[in-house]
N, C-alpha and C positions, 0 to 999 in steps of 0.2 A: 334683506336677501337671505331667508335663511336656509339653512341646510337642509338635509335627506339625511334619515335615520336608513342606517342600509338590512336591519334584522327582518326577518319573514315573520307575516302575520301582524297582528295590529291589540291594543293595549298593552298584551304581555308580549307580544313579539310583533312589535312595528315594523314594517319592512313596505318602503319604496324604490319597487325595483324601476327602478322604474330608473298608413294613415290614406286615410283616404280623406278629399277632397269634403266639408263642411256639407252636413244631408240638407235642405231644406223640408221642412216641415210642409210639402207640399202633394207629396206622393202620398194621396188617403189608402188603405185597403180595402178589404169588404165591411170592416169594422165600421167604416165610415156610414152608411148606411143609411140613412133616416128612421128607416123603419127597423124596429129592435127587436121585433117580435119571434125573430128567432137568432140560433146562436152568434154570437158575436166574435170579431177579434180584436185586441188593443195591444199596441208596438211599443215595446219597454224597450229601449234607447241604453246600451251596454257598451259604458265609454263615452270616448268624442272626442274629435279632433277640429277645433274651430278652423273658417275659411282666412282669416285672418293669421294665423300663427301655429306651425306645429305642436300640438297638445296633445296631453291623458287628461281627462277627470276621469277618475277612479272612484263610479257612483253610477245608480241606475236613475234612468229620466223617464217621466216623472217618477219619486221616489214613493209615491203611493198609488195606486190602479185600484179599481172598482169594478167588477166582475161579478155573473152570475153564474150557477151553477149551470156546465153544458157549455162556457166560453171558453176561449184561446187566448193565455197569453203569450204573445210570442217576442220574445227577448232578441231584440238585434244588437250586435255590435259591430262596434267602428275597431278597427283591428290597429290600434296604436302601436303596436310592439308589450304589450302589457296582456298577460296570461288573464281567463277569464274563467267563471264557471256561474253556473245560475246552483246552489244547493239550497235546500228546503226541508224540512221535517220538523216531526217535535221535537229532535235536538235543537236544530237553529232555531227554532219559536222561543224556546227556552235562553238559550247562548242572547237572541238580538232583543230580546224586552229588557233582559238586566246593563245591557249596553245601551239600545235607544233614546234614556235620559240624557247618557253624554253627546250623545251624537247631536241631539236638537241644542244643548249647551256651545259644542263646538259650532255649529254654524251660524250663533249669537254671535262669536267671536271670543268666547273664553276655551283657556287653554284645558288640554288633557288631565285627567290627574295623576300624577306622578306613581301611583301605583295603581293596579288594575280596581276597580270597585268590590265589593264584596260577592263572591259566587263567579265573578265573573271566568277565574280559574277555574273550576270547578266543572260549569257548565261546557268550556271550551275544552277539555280535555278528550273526551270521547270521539272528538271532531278531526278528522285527519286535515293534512292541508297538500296543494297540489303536492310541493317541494316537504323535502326531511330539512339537515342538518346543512345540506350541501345541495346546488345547481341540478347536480348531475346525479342527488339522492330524487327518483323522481315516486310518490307514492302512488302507485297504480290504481286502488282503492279510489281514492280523492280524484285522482288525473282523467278515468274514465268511470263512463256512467254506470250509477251506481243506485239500486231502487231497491230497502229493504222494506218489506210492510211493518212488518214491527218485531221487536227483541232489540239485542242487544251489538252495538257494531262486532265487525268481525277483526280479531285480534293482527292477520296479519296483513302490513299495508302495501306489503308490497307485490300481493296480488290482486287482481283483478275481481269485482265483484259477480258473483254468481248471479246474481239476476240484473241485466243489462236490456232487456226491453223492454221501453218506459211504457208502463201503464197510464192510465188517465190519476192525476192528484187527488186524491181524498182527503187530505190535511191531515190524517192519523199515522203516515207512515214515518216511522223512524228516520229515514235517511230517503232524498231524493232527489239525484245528482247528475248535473247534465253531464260530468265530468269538462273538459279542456275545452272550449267550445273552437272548434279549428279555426283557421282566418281562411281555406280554401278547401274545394273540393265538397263532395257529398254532404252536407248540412254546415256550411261554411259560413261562419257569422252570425247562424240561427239557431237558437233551441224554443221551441213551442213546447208549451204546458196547456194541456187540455184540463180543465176541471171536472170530475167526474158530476154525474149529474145530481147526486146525491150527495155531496159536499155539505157541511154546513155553515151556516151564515155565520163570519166573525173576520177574524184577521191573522193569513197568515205571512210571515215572513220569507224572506232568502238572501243570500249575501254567497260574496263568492269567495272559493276556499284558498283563495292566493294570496288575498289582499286582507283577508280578513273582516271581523263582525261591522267595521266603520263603513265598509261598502258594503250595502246592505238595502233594502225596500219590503215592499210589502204589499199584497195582493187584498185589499179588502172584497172579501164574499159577500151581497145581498140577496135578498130572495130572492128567486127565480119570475117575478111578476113583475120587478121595480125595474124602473128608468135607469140606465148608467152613461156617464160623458162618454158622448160621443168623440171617434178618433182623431176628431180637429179639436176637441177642450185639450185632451191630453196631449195633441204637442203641444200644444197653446202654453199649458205647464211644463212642459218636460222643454221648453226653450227659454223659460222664464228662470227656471230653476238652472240650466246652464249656463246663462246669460249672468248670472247673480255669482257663480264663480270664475266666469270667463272678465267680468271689468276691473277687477283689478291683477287678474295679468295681464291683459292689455295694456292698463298703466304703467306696468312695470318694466314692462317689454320695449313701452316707448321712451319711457326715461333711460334702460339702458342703451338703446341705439342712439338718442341721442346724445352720449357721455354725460346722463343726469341723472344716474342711478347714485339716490342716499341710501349710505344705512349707519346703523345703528352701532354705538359707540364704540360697544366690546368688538364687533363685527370689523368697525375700522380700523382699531387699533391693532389685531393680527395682519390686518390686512396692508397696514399700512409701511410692518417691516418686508415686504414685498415690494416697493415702493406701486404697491395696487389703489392708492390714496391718491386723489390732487391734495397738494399742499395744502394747509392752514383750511381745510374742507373735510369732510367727510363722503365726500364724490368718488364712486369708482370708479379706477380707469384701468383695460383688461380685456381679456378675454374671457368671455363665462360658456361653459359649455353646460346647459342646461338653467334655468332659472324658475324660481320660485316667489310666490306675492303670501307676505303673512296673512292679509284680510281673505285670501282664500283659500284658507288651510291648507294641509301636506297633500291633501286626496287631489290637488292637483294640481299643474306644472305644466312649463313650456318646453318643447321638446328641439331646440336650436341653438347652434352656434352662432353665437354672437360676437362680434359681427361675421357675416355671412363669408368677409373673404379678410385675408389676413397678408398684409404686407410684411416683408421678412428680408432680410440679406443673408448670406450665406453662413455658415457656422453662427449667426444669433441666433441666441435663446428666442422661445417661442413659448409660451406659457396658458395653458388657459386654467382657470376657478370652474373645478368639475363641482354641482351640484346635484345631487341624485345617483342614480346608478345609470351610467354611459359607459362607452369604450369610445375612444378616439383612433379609427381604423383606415389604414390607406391602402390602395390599391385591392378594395374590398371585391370577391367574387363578384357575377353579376347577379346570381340566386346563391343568397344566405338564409335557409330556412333556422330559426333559431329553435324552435319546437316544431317538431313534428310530430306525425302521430302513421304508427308503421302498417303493414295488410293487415295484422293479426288484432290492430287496436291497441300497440305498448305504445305508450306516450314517450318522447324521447328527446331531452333535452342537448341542443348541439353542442357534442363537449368542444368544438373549438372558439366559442362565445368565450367562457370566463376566462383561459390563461394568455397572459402574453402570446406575442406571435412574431417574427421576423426578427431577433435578437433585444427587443423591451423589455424590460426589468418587470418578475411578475409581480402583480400588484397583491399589497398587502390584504390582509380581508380586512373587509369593509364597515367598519366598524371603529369608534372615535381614539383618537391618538393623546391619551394622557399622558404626558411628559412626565410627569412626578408623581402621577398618583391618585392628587389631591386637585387638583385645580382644573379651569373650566378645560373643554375637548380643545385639540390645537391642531392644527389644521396637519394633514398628509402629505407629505414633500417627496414627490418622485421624477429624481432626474432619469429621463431617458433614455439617455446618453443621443448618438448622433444617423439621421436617417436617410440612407444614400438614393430613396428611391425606386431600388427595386424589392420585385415580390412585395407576399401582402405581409404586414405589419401591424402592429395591432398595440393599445395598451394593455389589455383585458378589461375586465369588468372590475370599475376601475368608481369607490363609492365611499366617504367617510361622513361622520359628525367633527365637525361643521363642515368641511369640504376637502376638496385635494387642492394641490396645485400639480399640476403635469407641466413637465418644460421637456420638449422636444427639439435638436437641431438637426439641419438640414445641410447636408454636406456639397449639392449641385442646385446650381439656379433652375427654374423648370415652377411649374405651376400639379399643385400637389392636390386631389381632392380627395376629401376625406368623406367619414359618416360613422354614425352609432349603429353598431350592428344591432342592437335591441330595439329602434325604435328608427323604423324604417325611413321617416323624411326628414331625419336629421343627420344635414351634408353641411360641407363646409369648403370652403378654398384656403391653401394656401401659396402667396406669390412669391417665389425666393428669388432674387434678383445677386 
């Protein structure tokens, strides 16, 4: 069961911040085609939420496409609650080759390396990310679309890029950015990349500037003459490759409903002065709000409370094991937009997401709780003190290494429902009797 690193950005700055209905790979487009003999399109898959279980992968499907010059790739995403961007240029070609060894080592099953690889600093510096320091630092630059042909990025980030009408890709330009891809309205879920016709044949990169260089794929160019998989190879991959990180959450997801979630020594032993241990076991027993499978890395995660409804008596503690970055929010608006994007194009992060709300204690940032110093991270302990019911409430944004514990009580019997304002299909009941 392991935890959510809560920093932005990924090697040197990890950060999981972290729906609609499972797509089937059944709705072909023009790309489908038989005949190839002229331009094509192929659907790059941004995100996903399986039919099975509220979910992010935080990864594009399939993570490699084959393209000729004169083709469309068109980037769709499943709108999890997880911020997105398609960027591209010879900075990211640069930034994702010196990272791409780790990436194919992590999905072996070997772990990260403890410090960033050589250059990989270096390379990434130049490269803005949606977010600054803070939520609500939002970098304009990064946030909206942004298309330099070549020099050098422009120094301030918190405006807007001067040239914002995307061109056709040539693979030479510096920076090429869809910015925020929105989850509605005018290009909603879609950014399309045309290839210019004059491209050359090789391989280029893109990764999005939220999540950083781990989420990442790559556009392989051919010549203009040669064959490419048709739009049923590539779901054909891009479900295989989902599928390979979707089975062991689902395992995990079933052993915790059915009170047969193990873990791992260190993991029980905090856990267990909680009394969140079955005795003389290493079985969790609990509430988890949000859940995580080692065999399939941080890039992706289940987006529910478990279990779905929660029996409670009045003035008892209520407790759940936050992993990841959640709020646990009651009497939630009926439209919470959490990012927006405004007439003028400022991207805009909703400042009532990260702080407390309704008299909850604000939550610490998110980020691991060393007790002394020296020894491993200990979990986040925040009592909530007690929730009468009315108006909306909220914990904040609410995310540590290895985890939180939130204990909320409940001052009136009544049936309470809850949800993650971040990650739209993650509700919950509570019964206080």
């Amino acid at each position: 069961m392991p935890g959510a690193d809560g920093r932005q950005g990924v090697l040197p700055k990890v950060l999981l911040r972290i729906v609609f209905p499972f797509v089937l790979f059944t709705v072909l487009l023009v790309g489908c085609a038989r005949d190839q003999s002229g331009p094509q399109e192929r659907t790059i898959r941004v995100d996903f939420s399986h039919d099975e279980f509220a979910s992010f992968f935080l990864e594009y499907y399939p993570r490699t496409v084959t393209l000729r010059p004169g083709d469309t790739a068109v980037f769709r995403q499943t709108w999890t609650g997880e911020p997105h961007s398609v960027t591209m240029g010879t900075l990211v070609d640069t930034l994702v080759e010196l990272v791409n060894p780790f990436i194919v080592r992590m999905k072996e099953g070997e772990p990260l390396p403890d410090e960033p690889p050589p250059g990989v600093m270096e390379a990434e510096e130049p490269l803005p990310y949606m977010f600054g320091d803070s939520l609500e630092e939002v970098n304009q630059l990064a946030a909206q679309p942004c298309y330099i042909e070549s020099g050098d990025m422009p120094g301030d980030l918190s405006q807007p890029c001067e040239q914002q009408e995307q061109p056709d890709f040539k693979g030479t330009e510096t920076y090429y950015n869809s910015g925020f891809i929105p989850y509605e309205g005018p290009g909603g879920n879609e950014f399309r990349v045309r290839l210019s016709d004059d491209i050359e044949p090789g391989t280029y990169y893109y990764y999005c500037n939220y999540h950083g260089p781990l989420m990442s794929g790559a556009i392989e160019v051919v010549g203009k003459g040669e064959a490419i998989p048709s739009q049923e190879e590539v779901n054909r991959r891009a479900r295989e490759e989902i599928e390979q990180s979707a089975g062991p959450l689902r395992r995990e997801l079933e052993k915790a409903q059915a009170g047969e979630l193990e873990v791992k020594d260190d993991e029980a032993a905090l856990l267990r002065r909680s009394g969140n241990i079955r005795p003389g076991t290493n079985i969790f027993r609990g509430n988890l709000s949000g859940l995580y499978a080692e065999e399939a890395t941080f890039m992706a995660g289940i987006n529910e409370f478990i279990p779905k409804e929660i029996q409670a008596r009045v003035d008892e503690p209520v407790t759940w094991i936050n992993l990841g970055m959640h709020t646990i929010s009651f009497n939630v608006p009926r439209y919470f937009p959490v990012i927006s994007v405004e007439d003028d194009g400022t991207v805009v992060y909703n400042p009532q997401v990260p702080p407390a709300a309704g008299g909850a204690p604000q939550p610490p940032e998110p980020f691991s709780n060393d007790e002394d110093g020296e020894g491993p991270p200990q979990p986040v302990r925040i009592d909530a003190g007690t929730f009468d019911g009315e108006g909306f409430w909220s914990s904040g944004l609410i995310g540590a290494d290895p985890w939180v514990h939130y204990t909320v009580r409940f001052s009136r019997p009544g049936t309470y429902k809850y949800a993650c304002l971040i990650h739209p299909p993650m509700t919950g009941t509570v019964v206080v009797r």
